[in-house]
N, C-alpha and C positions, 0 to 999 in steps of 0.2 A: 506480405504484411510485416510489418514491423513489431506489433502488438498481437501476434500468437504463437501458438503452438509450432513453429516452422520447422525445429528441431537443432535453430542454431542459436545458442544462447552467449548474451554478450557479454564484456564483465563484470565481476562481481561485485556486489555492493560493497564498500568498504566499512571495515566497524564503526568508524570516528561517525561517519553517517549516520548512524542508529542513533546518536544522542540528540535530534535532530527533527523526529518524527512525530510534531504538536501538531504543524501546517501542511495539510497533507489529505489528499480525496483516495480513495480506496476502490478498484473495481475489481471485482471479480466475475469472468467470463468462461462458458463455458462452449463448446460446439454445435449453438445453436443461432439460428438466425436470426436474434434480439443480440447475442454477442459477438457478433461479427460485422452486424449495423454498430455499436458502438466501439469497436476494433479500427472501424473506416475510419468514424470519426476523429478520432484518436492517432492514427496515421495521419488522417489528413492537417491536422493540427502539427503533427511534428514535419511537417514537409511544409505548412505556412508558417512557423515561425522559427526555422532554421537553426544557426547558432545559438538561441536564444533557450535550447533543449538539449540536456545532456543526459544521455542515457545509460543506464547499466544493469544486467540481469544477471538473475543466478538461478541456474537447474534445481528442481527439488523433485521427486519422485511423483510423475503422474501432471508437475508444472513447472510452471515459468514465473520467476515473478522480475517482474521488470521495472523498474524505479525513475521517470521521469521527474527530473527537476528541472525546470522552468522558470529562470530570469524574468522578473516582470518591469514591466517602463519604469523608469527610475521618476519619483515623485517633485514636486515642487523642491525639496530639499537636496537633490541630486544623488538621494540613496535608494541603491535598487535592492528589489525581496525578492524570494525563492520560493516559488510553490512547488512542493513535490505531489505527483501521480503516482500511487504507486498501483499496475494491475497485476493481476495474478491470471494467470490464463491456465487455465482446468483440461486435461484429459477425463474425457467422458465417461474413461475407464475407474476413473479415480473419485469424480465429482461429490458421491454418494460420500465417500472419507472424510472430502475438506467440508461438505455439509455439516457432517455433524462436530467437524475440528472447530470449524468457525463460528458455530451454533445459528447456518444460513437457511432460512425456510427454503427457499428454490435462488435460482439463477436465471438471468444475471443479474448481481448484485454490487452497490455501490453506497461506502459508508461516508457518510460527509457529518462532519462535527461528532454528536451525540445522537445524529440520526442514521436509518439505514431504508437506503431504497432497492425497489424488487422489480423486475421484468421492465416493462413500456417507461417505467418511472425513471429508472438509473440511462436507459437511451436517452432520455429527455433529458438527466442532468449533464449526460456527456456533449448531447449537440449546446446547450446552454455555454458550459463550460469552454466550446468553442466558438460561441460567439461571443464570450467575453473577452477570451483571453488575445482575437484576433481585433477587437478594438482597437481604437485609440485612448482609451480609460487608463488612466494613472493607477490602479489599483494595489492596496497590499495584499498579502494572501489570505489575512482574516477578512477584505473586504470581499475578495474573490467568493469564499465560501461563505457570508453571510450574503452574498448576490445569487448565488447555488438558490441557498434555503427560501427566501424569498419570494425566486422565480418559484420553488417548488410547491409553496401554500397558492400563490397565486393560479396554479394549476389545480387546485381546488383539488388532491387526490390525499387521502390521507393513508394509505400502505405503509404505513411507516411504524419503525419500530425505536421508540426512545428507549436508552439501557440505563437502568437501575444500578446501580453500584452506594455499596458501603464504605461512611464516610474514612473506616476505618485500616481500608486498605490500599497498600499505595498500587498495586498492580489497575484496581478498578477507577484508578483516577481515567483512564484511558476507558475508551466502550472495547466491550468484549470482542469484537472483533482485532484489532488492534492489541487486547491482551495476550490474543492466539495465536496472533501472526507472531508477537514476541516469543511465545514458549518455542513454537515449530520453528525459527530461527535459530534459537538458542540448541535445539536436541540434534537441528543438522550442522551446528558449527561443532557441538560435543559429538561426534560422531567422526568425525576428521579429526580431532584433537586424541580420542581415546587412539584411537586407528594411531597415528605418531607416538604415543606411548608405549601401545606396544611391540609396534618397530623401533624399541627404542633410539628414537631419534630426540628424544624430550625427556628430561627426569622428571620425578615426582615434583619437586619444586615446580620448575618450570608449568609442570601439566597443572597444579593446583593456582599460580600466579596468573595461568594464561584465559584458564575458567573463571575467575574471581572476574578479569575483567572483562568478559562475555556477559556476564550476568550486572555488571555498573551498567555498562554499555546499554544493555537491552532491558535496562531496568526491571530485573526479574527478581524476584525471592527467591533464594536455589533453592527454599521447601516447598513451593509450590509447583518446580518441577514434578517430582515424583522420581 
């Protein structure tokens, strides 16, 4: 599979990418057989639509996160959109960590918009997802995921959990998932950056310029790091 835990991870996302991350479905899968039905899925989709899928993953402790963007039909006006996938594939060992990193009731899970889906739900969004995306439908990426939500009420299942945020802070403009995935980012990219400091290989300048634009990038408070 392409979409797990295989132990070879491909490359790395690159930062300029991060600023990037408005359009965009979120699964996280963990070692069981609800995450491995939408793992297929999800291979199978990157094996029917080919070139039109560019992939790249980065190691994190316990997973995988792997970042499909997806070229979609170019529309009446001959401009094509980009949906990104991003999944995160969980060691079993680990699960229990990003549960409460992510603030995820159980697995597998998958956030689309302002909402979040759990178990049988998030399979449902990923096989949708691929009978959308293997159409012939002209669609942009906002139209992809308001066709997600859609299908998802018409499945009459409400598991769902909309996220609350204050109008007053810019991190919560995003749902808390998406918040997380930002901070845990940001502490493994400072975590390679301190690591070069100390081997000085980087000065202070440098180390303080290179963090400043980690936290633009990934649109974080560095107070709300900790």
């Amino acid at each position: 599979m392409r979409i797990w835990l295989s132990g070879e991870a491909l490359n790395s996302c690159e930062n300029r990418e991060m600023r990037e991350m408005k359009k965009h479905i979120i699964f996280f899968l963990v070692e069981d057989d609800l995450s491995y039905s939408i793992a297929a899925i999800l291979d199978g989709l990157i094996e029917e639509l080919g070139d039109k899928v560019k992939l790249h993953s980065q190691r994190y402790l316990g997973a995988i996160l792997t970042e499909l963007k997806i070229t979609l039909r170019s529309n009446f006006t001959k401009k094509h959109d980009t949906l990104k996938v991003i999944v995160y594939s969980l060691s079993d060992l680990y699960k229990e960590r990003y549960k409460s990193m992510f603030n995820i009731p159980l697995f597998p899970a998958v956030s689309l918009g302002e909402y979040e889906y759990f178990g049988e739900e998030a399979v449902d969004i990923a096989s949708e997802l691929y009978s959308i995306l293997t159409s012939r439908d002209r669609l942009s990426s906002e139209q992809v995921v308001h066709c997600l939500l859609r299908r998802a009420r018409e499945m009459g299942r409400f598991n769902v959990v909309e996220v609350k945020c204050s109008e007053d802070s810019k991190a919560c403009e995003k749902n808390s998932i998406i918040v997380n995935l930002y901070k845990h980012v940001f502490r493994e990219l400072m975590k390679k950056l301190d690591k070069l400091r100390l081997e000085r290989k980087i000065d202070d300048m440098r180390y303080r310029k290179i963090k400043g634009i980690y936290a633009q990038l990934l649109e974080i408070k560095l107070l709300e790091i900790g």
